[in-house]
C-alpha positions as CSV (number, residue, x, y, z in Angstrom):
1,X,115.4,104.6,93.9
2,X,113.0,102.2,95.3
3,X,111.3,102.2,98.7
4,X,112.7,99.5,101.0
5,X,110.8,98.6,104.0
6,X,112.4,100.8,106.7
7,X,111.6,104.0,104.7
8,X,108.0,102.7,104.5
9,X,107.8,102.1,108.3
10,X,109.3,105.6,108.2
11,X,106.9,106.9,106.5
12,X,103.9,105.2,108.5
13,X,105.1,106.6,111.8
14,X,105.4,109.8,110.0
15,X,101.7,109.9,109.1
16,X,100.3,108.8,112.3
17,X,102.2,112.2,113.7
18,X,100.4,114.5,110.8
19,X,103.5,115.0,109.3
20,X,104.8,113.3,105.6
21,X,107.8,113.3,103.5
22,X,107.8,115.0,100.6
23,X,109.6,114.6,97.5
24,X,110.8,118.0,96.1
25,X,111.2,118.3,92.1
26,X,111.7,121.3,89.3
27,X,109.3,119.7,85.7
28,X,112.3,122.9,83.9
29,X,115.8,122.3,83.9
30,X,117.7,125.5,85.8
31,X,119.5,127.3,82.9
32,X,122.2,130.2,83.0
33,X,119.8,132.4,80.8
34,X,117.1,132.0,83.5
35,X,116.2,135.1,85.7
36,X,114.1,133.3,88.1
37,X,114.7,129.9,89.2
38,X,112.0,127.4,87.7
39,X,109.4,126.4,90.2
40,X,109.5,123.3,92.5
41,X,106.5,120.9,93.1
42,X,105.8,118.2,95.9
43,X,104.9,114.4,95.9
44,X,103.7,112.5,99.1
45,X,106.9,109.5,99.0
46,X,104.4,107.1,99.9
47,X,103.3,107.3,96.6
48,X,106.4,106.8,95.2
49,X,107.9,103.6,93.8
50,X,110.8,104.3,91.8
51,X,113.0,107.0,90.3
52,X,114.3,106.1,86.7
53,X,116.9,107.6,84.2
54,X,114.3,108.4,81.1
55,X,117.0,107.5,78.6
56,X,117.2,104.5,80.0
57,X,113.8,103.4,79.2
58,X,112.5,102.8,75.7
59,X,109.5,104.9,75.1
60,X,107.0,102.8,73.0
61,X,103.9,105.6,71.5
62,X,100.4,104.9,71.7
63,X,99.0,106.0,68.7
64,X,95.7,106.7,70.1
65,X,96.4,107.9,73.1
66,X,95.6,111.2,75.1
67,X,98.3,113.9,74.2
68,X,99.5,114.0,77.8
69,X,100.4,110.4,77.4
70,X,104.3,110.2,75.6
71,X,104.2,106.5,75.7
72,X,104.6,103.3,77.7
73,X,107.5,102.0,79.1
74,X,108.2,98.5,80.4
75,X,109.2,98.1,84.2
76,X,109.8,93.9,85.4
77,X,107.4,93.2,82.6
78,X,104.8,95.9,83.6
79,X,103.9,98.4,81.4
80,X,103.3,101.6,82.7
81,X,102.5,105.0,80.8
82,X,104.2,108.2,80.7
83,X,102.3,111.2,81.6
84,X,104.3,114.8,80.0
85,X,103.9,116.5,83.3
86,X,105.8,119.1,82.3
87,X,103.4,119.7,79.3
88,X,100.4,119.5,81.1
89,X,101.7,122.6,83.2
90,X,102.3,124.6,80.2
91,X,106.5,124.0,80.2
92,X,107.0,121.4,77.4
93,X,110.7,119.7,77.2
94,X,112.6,119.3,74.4
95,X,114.1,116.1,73.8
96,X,117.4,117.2,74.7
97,X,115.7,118.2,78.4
98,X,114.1,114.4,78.1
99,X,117.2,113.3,77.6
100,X,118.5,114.2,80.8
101,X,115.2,114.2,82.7
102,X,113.9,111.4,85.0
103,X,110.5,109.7,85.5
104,X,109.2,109.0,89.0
105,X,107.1,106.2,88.8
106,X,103.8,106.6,91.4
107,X,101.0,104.4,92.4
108,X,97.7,105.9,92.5
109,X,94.7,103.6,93.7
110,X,97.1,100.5,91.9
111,X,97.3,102.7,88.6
112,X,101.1,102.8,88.0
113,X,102.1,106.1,86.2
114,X,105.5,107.4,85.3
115,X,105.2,111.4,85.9
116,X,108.5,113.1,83.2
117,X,110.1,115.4,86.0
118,X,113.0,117.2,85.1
119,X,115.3,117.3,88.5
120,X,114.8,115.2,91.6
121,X,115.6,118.3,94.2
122,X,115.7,116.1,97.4
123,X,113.0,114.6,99.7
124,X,111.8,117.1,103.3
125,X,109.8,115.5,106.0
126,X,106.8,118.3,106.7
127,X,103.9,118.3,109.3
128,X,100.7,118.8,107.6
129,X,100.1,122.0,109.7
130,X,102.7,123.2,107.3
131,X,100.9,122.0,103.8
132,X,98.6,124.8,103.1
133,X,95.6,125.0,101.1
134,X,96.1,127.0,97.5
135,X,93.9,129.5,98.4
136,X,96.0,131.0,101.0
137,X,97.9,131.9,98.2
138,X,95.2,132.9,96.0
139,X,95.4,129.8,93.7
140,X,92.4,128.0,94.5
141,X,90.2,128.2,91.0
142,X,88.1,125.5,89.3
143,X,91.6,125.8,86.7
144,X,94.5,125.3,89.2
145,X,96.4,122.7,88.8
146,X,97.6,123.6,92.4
147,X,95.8,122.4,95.6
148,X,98.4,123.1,98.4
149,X,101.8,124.5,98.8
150,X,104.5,124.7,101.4
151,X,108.0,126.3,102.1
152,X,111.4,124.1,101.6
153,X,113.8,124.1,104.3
154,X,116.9,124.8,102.7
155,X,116.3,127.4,100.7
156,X,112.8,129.0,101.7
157,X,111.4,128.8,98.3
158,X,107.8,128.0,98.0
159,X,106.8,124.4,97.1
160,X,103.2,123.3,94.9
161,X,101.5,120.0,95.5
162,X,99.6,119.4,92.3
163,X,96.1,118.2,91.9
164,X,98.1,114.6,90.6
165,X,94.3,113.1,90.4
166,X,92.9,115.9,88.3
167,X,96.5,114.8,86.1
168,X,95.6,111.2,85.7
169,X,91.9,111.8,85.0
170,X,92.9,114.1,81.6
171,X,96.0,111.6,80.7
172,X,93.8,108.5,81.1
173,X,90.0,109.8,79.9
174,X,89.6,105.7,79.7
175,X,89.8,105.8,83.9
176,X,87.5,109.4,84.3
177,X,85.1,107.8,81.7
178,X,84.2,104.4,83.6
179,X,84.5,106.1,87.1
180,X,81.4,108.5,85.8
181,X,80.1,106.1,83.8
182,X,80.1,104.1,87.6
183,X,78.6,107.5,89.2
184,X,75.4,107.2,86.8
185,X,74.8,103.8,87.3
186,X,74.0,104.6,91.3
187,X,70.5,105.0,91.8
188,X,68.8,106.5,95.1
189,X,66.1,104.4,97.6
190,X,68.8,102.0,98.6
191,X,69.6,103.1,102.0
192,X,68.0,103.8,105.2
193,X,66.9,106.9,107.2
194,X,70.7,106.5,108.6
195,X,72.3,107.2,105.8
196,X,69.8,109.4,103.9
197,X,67.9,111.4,106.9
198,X,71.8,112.0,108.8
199,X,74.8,114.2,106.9
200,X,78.3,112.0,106.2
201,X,81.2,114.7,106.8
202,X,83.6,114.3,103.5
203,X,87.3,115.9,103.7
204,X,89.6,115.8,100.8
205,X,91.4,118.2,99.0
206,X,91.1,117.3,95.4
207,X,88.8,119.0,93.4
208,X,88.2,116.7,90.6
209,X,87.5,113.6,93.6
210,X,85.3,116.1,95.2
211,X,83.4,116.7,92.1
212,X,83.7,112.9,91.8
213,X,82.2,111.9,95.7
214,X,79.7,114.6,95.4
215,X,77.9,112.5,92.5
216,X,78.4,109.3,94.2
217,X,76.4,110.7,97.7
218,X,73.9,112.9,95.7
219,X,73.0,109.6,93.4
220,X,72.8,107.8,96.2
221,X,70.7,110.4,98.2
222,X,72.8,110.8,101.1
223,X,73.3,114.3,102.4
224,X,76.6,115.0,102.5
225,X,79.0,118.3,103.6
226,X,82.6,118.7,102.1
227,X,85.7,119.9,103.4
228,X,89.1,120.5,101.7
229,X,91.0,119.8,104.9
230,X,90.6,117.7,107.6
231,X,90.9,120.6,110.3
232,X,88.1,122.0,108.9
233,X,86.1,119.2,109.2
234,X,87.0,118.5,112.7
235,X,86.1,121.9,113.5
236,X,82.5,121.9,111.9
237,X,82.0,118.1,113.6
238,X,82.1,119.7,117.3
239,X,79.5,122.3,116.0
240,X,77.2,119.6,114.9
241,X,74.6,117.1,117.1
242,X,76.8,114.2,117.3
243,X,73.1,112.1,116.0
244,X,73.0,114.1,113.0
245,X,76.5,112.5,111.7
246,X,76.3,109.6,109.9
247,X,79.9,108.7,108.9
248,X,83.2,110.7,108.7
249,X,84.9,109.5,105.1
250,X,88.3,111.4,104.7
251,X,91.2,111.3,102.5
252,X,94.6,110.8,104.1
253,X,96.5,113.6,101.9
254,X,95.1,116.9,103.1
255,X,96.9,120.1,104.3
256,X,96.5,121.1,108.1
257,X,95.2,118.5,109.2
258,X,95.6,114.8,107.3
259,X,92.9,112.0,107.8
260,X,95.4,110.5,110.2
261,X,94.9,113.2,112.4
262,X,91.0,113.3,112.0
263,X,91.1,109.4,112.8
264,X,93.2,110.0,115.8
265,X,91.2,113.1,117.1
266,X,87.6,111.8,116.0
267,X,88.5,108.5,117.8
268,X,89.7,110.4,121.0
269,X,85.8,112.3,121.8
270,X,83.9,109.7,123.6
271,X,80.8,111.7,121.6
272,X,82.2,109.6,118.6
273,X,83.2,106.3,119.9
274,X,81.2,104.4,117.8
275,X,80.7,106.8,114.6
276,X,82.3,104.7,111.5
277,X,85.3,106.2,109.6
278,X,85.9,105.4,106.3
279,X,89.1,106.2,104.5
280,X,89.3,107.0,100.9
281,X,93.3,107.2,99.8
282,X,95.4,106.4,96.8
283,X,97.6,105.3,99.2
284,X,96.3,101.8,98.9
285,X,99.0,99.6,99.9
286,X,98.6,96.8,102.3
287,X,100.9,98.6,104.9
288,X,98.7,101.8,104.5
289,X,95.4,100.2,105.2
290,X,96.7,98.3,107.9
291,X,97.8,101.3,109.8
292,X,94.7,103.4,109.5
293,X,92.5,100.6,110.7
294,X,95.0,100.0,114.0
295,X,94.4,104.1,114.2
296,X,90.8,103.5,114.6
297,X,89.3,103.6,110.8
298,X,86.7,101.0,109.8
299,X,86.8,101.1,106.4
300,X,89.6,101.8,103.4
301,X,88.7,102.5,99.8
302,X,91.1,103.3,97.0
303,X,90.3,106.6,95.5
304,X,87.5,106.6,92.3
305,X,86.7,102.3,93.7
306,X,83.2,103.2,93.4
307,X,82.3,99.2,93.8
308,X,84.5,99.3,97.2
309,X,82.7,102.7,98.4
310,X,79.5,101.2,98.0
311,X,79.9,98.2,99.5
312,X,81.2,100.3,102.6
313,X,78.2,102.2,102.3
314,X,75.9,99.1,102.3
315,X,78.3,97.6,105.1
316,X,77.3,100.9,107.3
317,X,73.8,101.0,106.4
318,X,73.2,97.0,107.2
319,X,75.1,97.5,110.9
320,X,74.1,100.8,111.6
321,X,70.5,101.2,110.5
322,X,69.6,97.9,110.3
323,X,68.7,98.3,106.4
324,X,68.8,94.7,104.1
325,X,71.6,94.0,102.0
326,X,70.9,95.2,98.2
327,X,72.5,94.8,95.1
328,X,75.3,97.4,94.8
329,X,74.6,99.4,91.7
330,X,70.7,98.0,91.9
């Protein structure tokens, strides 16, 4: 499976409506001894490249790599590691299970990964009123893999959406290490009253990238207030002085509410007709971008481009409070 480009004009229109298509698999191969049927998790298919036949792919081991990390394979002459997904959730295969299993092959912020799933259970279009957070079902810890879940169509079973950028940051420590490693190298005095005397309004429901944008606003010295879904964000904002907000810089993915909908609804209050909206997304395509900007969004940044965020930042600062250009990480 690859995505052609009707399914990703499909899946544009769907996000401007708040809703997505998800696609549904098990990481445990159903089996007659089984009481309960093994669980099913969710991936946004916009994220989504290709679905391969693992035995049809040569897995080559890294020696050094992270234990989540089975190998590389090589796609059209790009090689793209293999991350034990099923492992990382505590349900390790055996090879005969890899044998039949399948690898769905995602982009994250242009880092290609192959995610080891074990069934491909089918693909359900959703509105994001119907993604809710994990703690309505009293998962939401500092350890849960689990950020959201939902309920499939067919059979009325619940569905998890994992925390897939928590995932990459374990698999690939090479990836957490430089994005912190960019975090540190921020220092604070390089932005005017605007951005450090008014509150930017964050919404994203990852917990490792809000652990990750509260460093890059608190090094920076710009008061900041996070959200884990856009409808809560949007619902703070209207409680707010409209001079007191600074920015609105939201993630696309959330449950309730997705940043399509807080671009939509933020750019229909004439109180914020003028109040910049940046998008941070793995969803980084070309197509992506150009649709949130024609919804109203200034800016785009892939998720953990700490260069690209602070650029935006300094873009803000320069139009908005009429501060000088400086030196990114200066």
């Amino acid at each position: 499976m690859s995505l052609s480009l009707d399914q990703i004009e499909k899946t544009a229109k769907l996000a401007e409506n708040n809703q997505l298509s998800l696609m549904v698999f098990q990481v445990r191969h159903e089996k007659p001894e089984q009481v309960k049927r093994p669980a099913f998790y969710g991936i946004n298919v916009f994220k989504i490249r290709e679905v391969l036949e693992a035995r049809a792919y040569n897995l080559s081991k890294l020696p050094e790599a992270n234990s989540l990390v089975e190998g590389m394979i090589q796609l059209r002459g790009k090689f793209i590691p293999v991350v034990d997904l099923p492992g990382w959730l505590g349900f390790p295969m055996t090879q005969e299970d890899k044998e039949k299993s399948v690898i769905i092959v995602a982009d994250f912020s242009h880092n290609y990964v192959g995610l080891r799933v074990a069934h491909i259970h089918g693909v359900e279009e959703k509105g994001w009123e119907e993604i809710l957070p994990a703690d309505n079902y009293g998962m939401a810890s500092e350890e849960s893999f689990v950020i959201n879940h939902t309920f499939l169509n067919d059979i009325k079973e619940l569905c998890f959406i994992l925390d897939v950028e928590r995932l990459l940051m374990e698999a690939l420590p090479e990836v957490a290490s430089r994005m912190f490693q960019e975090v540190e190298s921020i220092q604070s005095g390089q932005f005017s009253d605007f951005l450090t005397k008014k509150t930017v309004l964050v919404a994203d429901d990852s917990r490792a990238i809000q652990v990750y944008l509260d460093g890059v606003f608190n090094k920076a010295g710009i008061p900041h207030v996070m959200f884990d879904n856009g409808r809560k964000l949007l619902d703070h904002m209207v409680t707010m002085n409209p001079d007191d907000i600074s920015l609105v810089f939201t993630d696309l993915e959330m449950p309730e509410a997705s940043g399509h909908t807080v671009i939509k609804e933020v750019r229909a209050n004439a109180l914020y007709a003028k109040l910049p909206i940046v998008v941070h997304s793995s969803m980084t395509s070309e197509n992506n971008a150009r649709e949130v900007y024609r919804m109203g969004a200034d800016y785009f940044a892939g998720k953990i481009d700490t260069d690209q965020v602070m650029k935006d930042l300094h873009e803000i600062d320069v139009k908005f409070g009429g501060a000088r250009h400086r030196s990114l990480m200066a």
